[in-house]
C-alpha positions as CSV (number, residue, x, y, z in Angstrom):
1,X,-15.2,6.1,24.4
2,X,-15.4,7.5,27.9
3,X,-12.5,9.1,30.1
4,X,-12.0,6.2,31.9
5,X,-11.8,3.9,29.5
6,X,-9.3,6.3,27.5
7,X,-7.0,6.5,30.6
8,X,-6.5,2.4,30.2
9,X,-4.7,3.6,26.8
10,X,-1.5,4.0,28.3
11,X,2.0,5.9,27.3
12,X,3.7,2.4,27.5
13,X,1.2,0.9,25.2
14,X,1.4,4.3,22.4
15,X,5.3,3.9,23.2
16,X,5.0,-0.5,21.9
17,X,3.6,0.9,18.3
18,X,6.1,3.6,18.3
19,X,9.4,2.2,19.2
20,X,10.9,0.2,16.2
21,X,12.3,-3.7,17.7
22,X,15.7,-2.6,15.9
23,X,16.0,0.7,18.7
24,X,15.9,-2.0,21.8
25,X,17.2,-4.9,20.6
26,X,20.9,-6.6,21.2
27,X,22.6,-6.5,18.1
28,X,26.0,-7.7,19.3
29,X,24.7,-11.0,19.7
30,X,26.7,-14.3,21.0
31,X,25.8,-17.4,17.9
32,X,26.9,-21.1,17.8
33,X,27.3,-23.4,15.0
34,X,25.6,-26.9,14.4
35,X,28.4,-28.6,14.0
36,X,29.9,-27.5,17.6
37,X,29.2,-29.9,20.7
38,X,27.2,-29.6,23.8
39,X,29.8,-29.4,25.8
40,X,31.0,-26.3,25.0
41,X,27.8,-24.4,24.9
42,X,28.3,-25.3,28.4
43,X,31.4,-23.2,28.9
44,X,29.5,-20.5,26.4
45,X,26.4,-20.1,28.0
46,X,28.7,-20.0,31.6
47,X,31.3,-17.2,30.1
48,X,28.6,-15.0,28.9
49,X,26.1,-15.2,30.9
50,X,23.5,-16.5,28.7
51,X,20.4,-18.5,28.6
52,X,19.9,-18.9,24.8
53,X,22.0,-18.4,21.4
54,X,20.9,-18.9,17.5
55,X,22.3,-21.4,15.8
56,X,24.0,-20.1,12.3
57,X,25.2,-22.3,9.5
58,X,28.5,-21.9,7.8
59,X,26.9,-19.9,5.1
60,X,25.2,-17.3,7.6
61,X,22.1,-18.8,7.7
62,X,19.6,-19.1,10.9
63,X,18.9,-22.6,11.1
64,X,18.0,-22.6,14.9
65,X,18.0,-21.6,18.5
66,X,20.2,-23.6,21.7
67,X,18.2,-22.5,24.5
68,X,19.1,-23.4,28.1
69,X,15.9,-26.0,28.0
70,X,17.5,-28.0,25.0
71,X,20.8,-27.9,27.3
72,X,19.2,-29.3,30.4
73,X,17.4,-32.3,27.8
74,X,21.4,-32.6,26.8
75,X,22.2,-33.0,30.5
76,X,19.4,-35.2,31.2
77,X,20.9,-37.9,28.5
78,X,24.5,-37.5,29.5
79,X,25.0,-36.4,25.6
80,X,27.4,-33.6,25.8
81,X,29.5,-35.4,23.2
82,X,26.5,-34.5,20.5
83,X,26.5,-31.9,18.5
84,X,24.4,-28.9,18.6
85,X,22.1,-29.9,15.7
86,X,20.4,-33.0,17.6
87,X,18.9,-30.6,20.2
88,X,18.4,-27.2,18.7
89,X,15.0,-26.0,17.9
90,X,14.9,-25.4,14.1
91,X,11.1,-24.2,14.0
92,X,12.1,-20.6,14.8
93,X,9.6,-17.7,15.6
94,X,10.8,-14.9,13.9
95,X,10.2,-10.5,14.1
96,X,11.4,-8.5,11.4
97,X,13.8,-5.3,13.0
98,X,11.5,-2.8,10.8
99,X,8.4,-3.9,12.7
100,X,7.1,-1.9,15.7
101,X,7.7,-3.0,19.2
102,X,4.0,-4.5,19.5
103,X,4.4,-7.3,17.1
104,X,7.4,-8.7,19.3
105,X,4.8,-8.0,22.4
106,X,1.8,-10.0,20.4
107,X,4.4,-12.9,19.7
108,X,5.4,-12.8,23.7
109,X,1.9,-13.2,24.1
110,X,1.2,-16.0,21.6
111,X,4.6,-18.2,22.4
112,X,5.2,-17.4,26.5
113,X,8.9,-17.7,24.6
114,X,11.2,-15.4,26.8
115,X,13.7,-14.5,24.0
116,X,12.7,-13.8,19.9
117,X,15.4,-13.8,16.9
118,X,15.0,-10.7,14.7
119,X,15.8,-10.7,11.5
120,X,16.4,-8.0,8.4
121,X,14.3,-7.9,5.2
122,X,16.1,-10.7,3.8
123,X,15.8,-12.8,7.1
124,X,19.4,-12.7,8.2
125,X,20.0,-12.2,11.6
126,X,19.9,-9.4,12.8
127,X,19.8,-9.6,17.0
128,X,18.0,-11.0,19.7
129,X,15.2,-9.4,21.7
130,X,13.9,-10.5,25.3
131,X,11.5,-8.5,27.3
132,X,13.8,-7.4,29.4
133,X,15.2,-5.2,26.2
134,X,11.5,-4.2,25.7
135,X,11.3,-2.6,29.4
136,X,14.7,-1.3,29.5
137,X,13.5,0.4,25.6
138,X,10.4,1.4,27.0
139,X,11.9,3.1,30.2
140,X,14.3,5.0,28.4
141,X,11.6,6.3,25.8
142,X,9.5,7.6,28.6
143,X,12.3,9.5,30.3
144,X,12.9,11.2,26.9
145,X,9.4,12.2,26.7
146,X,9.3,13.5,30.4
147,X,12.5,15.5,29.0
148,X,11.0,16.8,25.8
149,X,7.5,16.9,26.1
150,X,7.5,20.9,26.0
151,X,9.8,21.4,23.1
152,X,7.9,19.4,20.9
153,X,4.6,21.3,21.2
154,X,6.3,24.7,21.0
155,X,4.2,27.4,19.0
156,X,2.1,25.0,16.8
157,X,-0.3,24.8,19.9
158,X,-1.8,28.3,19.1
159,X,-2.5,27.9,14.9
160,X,-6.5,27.7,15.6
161,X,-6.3,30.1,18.0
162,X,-4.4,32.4,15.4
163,X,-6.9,31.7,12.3
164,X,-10.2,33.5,11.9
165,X,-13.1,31.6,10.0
166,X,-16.3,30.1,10.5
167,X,-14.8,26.6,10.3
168,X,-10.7,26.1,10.4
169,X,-9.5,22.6,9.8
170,X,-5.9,21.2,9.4
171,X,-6.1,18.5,6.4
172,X,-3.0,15.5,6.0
173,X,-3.0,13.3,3.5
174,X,-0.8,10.0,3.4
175,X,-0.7,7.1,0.0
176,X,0.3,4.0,1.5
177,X,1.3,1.1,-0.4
178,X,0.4,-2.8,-0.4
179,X,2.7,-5.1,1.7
180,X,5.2,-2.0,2.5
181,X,5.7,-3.4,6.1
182,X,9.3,-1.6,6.2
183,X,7.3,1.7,6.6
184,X,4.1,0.4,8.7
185,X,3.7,2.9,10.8
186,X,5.3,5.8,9.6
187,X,1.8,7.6,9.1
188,X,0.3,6.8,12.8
189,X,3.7,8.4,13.7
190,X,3.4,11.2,12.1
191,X,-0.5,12.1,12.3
192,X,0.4,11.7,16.3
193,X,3.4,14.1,16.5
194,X,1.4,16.5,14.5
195,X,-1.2,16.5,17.3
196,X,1.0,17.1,20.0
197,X,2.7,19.8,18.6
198,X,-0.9,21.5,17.8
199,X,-1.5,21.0,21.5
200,X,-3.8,18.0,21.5
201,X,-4.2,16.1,24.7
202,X,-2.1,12.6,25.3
203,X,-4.7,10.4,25.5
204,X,-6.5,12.2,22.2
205,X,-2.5,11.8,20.3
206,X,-2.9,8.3,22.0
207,X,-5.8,6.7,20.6
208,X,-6.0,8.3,17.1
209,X,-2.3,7.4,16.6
210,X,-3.3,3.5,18.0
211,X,-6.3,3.9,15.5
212,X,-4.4,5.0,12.7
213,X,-1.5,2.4,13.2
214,X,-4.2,-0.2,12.7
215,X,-5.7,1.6,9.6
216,X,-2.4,1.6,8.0
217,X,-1.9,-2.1,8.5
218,X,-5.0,-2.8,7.3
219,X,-3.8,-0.9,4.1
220,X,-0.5,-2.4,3.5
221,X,-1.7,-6.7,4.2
222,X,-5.6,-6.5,2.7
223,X,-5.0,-4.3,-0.3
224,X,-4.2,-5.1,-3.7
225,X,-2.3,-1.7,-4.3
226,X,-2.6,0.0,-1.0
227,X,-4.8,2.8,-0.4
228,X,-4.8,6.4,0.9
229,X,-5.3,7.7,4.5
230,X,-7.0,11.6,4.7
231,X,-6.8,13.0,8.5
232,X,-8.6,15.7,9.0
233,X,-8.0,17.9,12.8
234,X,-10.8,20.5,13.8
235,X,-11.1,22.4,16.8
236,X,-13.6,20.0,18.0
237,X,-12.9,16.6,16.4
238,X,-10.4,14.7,14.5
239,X,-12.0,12.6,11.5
240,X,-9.8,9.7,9.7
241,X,-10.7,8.5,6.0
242,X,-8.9,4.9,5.2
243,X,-9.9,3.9,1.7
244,X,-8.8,1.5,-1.1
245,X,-9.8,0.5,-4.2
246,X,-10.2,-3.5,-3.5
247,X,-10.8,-6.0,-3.4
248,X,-12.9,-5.0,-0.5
249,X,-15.0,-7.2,2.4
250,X,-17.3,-9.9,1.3
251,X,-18.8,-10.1,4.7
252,X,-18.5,-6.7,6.4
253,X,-20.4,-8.0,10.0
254,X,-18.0,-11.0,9.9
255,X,-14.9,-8.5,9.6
256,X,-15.6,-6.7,12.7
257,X,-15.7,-10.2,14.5
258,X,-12.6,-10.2,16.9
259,X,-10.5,-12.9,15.2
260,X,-11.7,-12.7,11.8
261,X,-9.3,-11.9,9.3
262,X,-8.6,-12.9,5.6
263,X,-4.5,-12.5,6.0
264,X,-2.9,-15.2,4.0
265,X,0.3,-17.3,5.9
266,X,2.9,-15.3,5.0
267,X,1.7,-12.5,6.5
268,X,0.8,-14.3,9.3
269,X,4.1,-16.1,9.7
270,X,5.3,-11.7,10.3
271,X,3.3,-11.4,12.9
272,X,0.8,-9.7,11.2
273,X,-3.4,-10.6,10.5
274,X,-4.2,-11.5,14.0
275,X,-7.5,-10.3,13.2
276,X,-8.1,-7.6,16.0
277,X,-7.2,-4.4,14.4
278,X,-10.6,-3.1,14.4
279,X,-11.7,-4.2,17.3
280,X,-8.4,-1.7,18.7
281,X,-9.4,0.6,16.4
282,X,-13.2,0.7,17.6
283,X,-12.0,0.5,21.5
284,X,-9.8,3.8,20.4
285,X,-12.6,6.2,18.5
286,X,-16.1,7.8,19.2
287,X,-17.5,6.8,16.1
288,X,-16.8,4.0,13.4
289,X,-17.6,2.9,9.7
290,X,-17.5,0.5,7.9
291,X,-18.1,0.3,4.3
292,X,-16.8,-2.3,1.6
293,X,-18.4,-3.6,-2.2
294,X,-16.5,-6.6,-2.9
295,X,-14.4,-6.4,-5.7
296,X,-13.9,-3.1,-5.8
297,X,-12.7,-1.3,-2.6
298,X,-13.8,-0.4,1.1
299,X,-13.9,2.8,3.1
300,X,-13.4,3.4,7.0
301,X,-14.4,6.3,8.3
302,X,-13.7,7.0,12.2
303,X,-14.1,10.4,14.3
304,X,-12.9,11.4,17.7
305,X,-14.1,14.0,19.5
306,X,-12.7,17.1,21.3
307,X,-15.6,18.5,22.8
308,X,-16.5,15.9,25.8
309,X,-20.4,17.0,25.5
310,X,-20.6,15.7,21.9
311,X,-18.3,12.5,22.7
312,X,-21.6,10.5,22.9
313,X,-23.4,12.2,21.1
314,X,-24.6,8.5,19.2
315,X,-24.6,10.3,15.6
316,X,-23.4,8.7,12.7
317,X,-20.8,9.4,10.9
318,X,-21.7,11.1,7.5
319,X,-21.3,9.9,4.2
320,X,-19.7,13.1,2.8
321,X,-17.4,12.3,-0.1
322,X,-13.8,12.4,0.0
323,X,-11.5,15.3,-0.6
């Protein structure tokens, strides 16, 4: 990867895979009921200033969405005697609170919907999120950073500089387990604070944490009990081990297709097996591997370097075995 094409990898866009949907989100959220009538989702929608409301059954249920489109077909047929059930939407588009801001950005993407209904665990409501609460998130994280960006490197910065030897390396390990999408993430986030506070640049904390998030991921949907992530940080380059014991890749060339992916529909239905996550994690490293037998496990192996003069250096990456 060259300089410029690291600079595209943004603070915003490390921020969307950082920032849980739960942290921006409006919880305090205005609901209607399908029994109610059109008429006074009229005065509702006036009062509060609203464009859009989920639709809740007497039981707590989501069962739907009102949005201000489904009010003007109301209009249209001079129905606002009807009630609320003959013009809500009741195929809903979902994000889970737990999941990282990107998967609400990749669903924004994907529906050109302007407002998503979260939902907890046991898919309960659990708020509303619109892109406006994804900039106004996104604007407050970055003046936090602007705030803290010293404190958080403090004295870790110097450990290399402090150690003698002829080669000094920092080792972190990580176990992730198979469909644990409440903690997706968690490792990306911490492999990337760790860099910072060793002194690493943004755009190097940046792309292995982007690269790592979408290691992770791979982990916790393709696996059939998870796998184990080994990081480890030189003065010179960062190298990332992601391996699993199956059921590995049947077609490995196939895999690294953008697109491709073997996710079933549940997954899918989260947000999740889009198919691109190593085609991110490829745009964010020097180097990339691939290895997989099928029916017993696969193993990715990616390196970033430190040193710009061996950044294209073309090797490949070795097949040393893991520690």
């Amino acid at each position: 990867m060259t300089d410029e094409e690291a600079e595209n990898i943004s603070r915003v866009e490390e921020l969307a895979y950082e920032i849980k949907i739960s942290e921006v989100m409006n919880a305090s959220t205005i609901t209607l009921t399908p029994d109610m009538h059109m008429s006074e989702v009229v005065e509702i929608f006036r009062k509060n200033r609203i464009s859009g409301a989920p639709v809740l059954s007497s039981t707590g249920n989501l069962v739907g969405i009102l949005s201000m489109e489904d009010l003007i077909r109301c209009l249209i047929d001079s129905d606002l005697k009807a009630s609320i059930n003959k013009y809500m939407t009741t195929k809903l588009i979902t994000v889970l609170n737990t999941d990282p801001l990107v998967e609400a950005l990749k669903k924004f993407v994907a529906t050109n919907y302007g407002r998503l209904l979260v939902v907890d665990k046991e898919q309960k409501l659990a708020g509303i999120i619109t892109k406006g609460d994804i900039n106004r998130g996104l604007l407050s994280a970055l003046e936090y950073d602007f705030q803290t960006e010293e404190v958080k490197k403090y004295r870790a910065s110097h450990l290399f500089d402090d150690i003698e030897s002829n080669r000094t390396s920092l080792i972190l390990r990580y176990q992730i387990k198979q469909g644990d999408f409440t903690h997706g993430g968690q490792a990306s986030s911490n492999i990337k604070r760790a860099l910072i506070r060793l002194g690493a640049s943004k755009q190097i904390a940046r792309r292995c944490g982007i690269a790592v998030y979408e290691a992770e991921m791979n982990l916790i949907i393709h696996t059939t009990e998870g796998g184990a992530m080994r990081v480890e940080i030189e003065t010179n380059q960062i190298t990332i081990d992601a391996y699993d014991s199956g059921p590995g890749i049947k077609d490995v060339q196939l895999a690294l297709k953008a697109g491709f992916s073997t996710a079933n529909e549940s997954v899918r239905e989260m947000g999740f097996g889009a198919g691109m996550g190593l085609i991110n994690i490829s745009r964010c490293v020097d180097q990339m591997k691939l290895d997989s037998v099928y029916g017993k496990g696969t193993r990715l192996k990616m390196r970033l370097f430190l040193d710009h003069d061996h950044s294209n250096s073309g090797l490949e990456i070795d097949s040393e075995e893991r520690n």
